[in-house]
C-alpha positions, 0 to 999 in steps of 0.5 A: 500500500502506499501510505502518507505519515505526518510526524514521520521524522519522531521518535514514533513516525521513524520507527513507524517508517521501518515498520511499514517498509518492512511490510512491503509498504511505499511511503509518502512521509510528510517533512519540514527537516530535510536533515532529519530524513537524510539521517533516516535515508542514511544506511538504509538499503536502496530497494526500501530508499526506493520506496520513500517519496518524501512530501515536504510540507508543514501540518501548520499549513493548509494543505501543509502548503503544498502546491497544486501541481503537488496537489495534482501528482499526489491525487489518488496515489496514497491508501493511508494519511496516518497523522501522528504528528503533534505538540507535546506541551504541558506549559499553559503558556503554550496553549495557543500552540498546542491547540493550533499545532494539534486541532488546526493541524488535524484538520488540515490533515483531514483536508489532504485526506480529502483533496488528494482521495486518501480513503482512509485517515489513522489518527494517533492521539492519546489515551488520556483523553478522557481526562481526570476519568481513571477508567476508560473504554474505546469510544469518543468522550465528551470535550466538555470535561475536566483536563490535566492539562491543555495538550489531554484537551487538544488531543480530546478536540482533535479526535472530535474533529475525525469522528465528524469525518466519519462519513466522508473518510474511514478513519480510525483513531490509536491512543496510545498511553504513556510511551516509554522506549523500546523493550528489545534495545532500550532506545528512548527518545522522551521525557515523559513521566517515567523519563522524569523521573529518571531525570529526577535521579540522574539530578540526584546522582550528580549532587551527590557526586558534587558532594551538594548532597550527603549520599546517606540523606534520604530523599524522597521521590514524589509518587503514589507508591501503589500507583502504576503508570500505564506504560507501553513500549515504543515497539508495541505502540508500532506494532499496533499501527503496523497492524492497523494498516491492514486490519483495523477497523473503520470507525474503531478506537484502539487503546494501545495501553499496558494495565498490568504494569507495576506498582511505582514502588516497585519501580523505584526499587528498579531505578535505586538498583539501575541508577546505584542511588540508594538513598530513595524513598517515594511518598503520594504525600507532597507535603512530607517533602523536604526543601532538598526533596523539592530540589529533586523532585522540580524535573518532573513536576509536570508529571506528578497527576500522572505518577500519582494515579492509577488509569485502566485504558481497556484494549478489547478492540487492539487485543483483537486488532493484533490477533487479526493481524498475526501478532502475538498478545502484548506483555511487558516483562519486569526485565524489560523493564528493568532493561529500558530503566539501565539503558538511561544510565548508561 
């Protein structure tokens, strides 16, 4: 098939890329960074370099300002836009951007799909659209509610603006949960929640090292002790996607989530042995912090709602996307885990 991907210059979208070229799939990946694709092309044999046909445009844009001789060449050529590019900011300073990049940005997607006749539109948004909800099933919710923060509710309106499409397009929306790096290598490239945390450590470790911090001081880490984030592999987020393209359901909603991960205690039991930090304590009381408690726990501020909570994201529609599509059922093991928690200290 030939298949379209904003976002294909991310740490999904280029994992996403090898994906698909193994699949046999031609590619058409959106682009602004002609470095960024070059670093991609690079190494990569020529029978699949033969299969990529970068579109350089801007999801900012209209039409991501394609011209119309471009509109013209591209019409009728693509089965797939899958639209996995967005703006990941937690800041309310950032608002305005946030809701331009991913509302203004899906709609100008959706506008491609249209014009060039690309059947089918594969949204990726994310699981936490629900909001402060700590259950969540595979359909639409509602817009009026309550947010974390301004990037949950863009990604909740932009899903709104695909399943009005639903009669003119066959789209599908993925929500994947808290993306963490790859379960077979380790490679990550995020510092969401857990890679917070670990930031939060690596800090840590180093005053410690600059003698800024007694290493016999306990210091406590600010997170639900019994809590689990609902983490999930970046291979297992392609996987999801990979198998989408030829199984997935029109109208359909896939939560790509993990809800059997471990308690946040155990976790840190994994990042004290990882990171050689064993003065670490974790509390979901922020009001036993200390002033150097504080000192260490400001990296990962932004993600204290998400540490310090438990949320199921059922994934009865992915279990069945995968097991249509050959794919074996999703577990991540306590070693991989502890694997990809070694690889950020090394």
């Amino acid at each position: 098939m030939n298949i379209m991907i904003t976002g294909a210059t991310g740490f999904v979208g280029t994992k996403l890329m090898h994906s698909l070229l193994e699949k046999g799939h031609n590619l058409f990946p959106v682009v602004r960074n002609e470095k960024k694709l070059s670093d991609f092309l690079t190494g990569l044999e020529k029978e699949k370099k033969d299969r990529i046909r970068p579109v350089f445009g801007d999801i900012t844009q209209p039409m991501f300002g394609l011209s119309e001789e471009e509109v013209s060449e591209l019409n009728s050529k693509v089965d797939i836009l899958y639209h996995t590019a967005a703006y990941l900011s937690f800041d309310p300073d950032d608002r305005e951007k946030t809701f331009f990049v991913n509302v203004e940005g899906t709609r100008h997607a959706l506008d491609v799909a249209k014009k060039l006749a690309i059947p089918r539109f594969y949204h990726v948004s994310t699981a936490y659209t629900a909001g402060l909800e700590n259950e969540a099933d595979e359909k639409l919710h509602a817009k009026n509610r309550e947010f974390v923060n301004d990037y949950e509710e863009s990604k909740n309106h932009a899903e709104h603006l695909v399943m009005d499409k639903k009669d003119e397009l066959k789209v599908s929306i993925f929500r994947p949960a808290i993306i963490v790096g790859d379960s077979e290598t380790g490679e990550a490239n995020t510092t969401f929640a857990l890679y917070g945390l670990l930031k939060a450590v690596a800090l840590l470790k180093k005053l410690i090292r600059r003698g800024r911090v007694n290493a016999s001081d306990t210091i406590r880490l600010f997170s639900d002790p019994g809590a689990s984030n609902n983490v999930v592999p970046v291979n297992h987020v392609v996987d999801v996607l990979t198998a989408g393209a030829t199984h997935a359901k029109e109208g359909n909603i896939y939560h790509i989530s993990n809800n059997e991960a471990p308690e946040n205690k155990k976790v840190i039991e994994w990042i004290k042995e990882k990171s050689g930090v064993w003065n670490l304590d974790i509390t979901g009381d922020q009001d036993a912090l200390s002033d150097k408690d504080e000192v260490i726990n400001a990296p990962m501020s932004v993600f204290h709602t998400y540490l310090s909570r438990t949320v199921i994201f059922h994934n009865q529609n992915t279990k069945q996307l995968l097991k249509d599509a050959g794919y074996p059922p999703f577990k991540l093991t306590d070693d991989q885990y502890r694997m990809m928690i070694g690889k950020y200290f090394e």
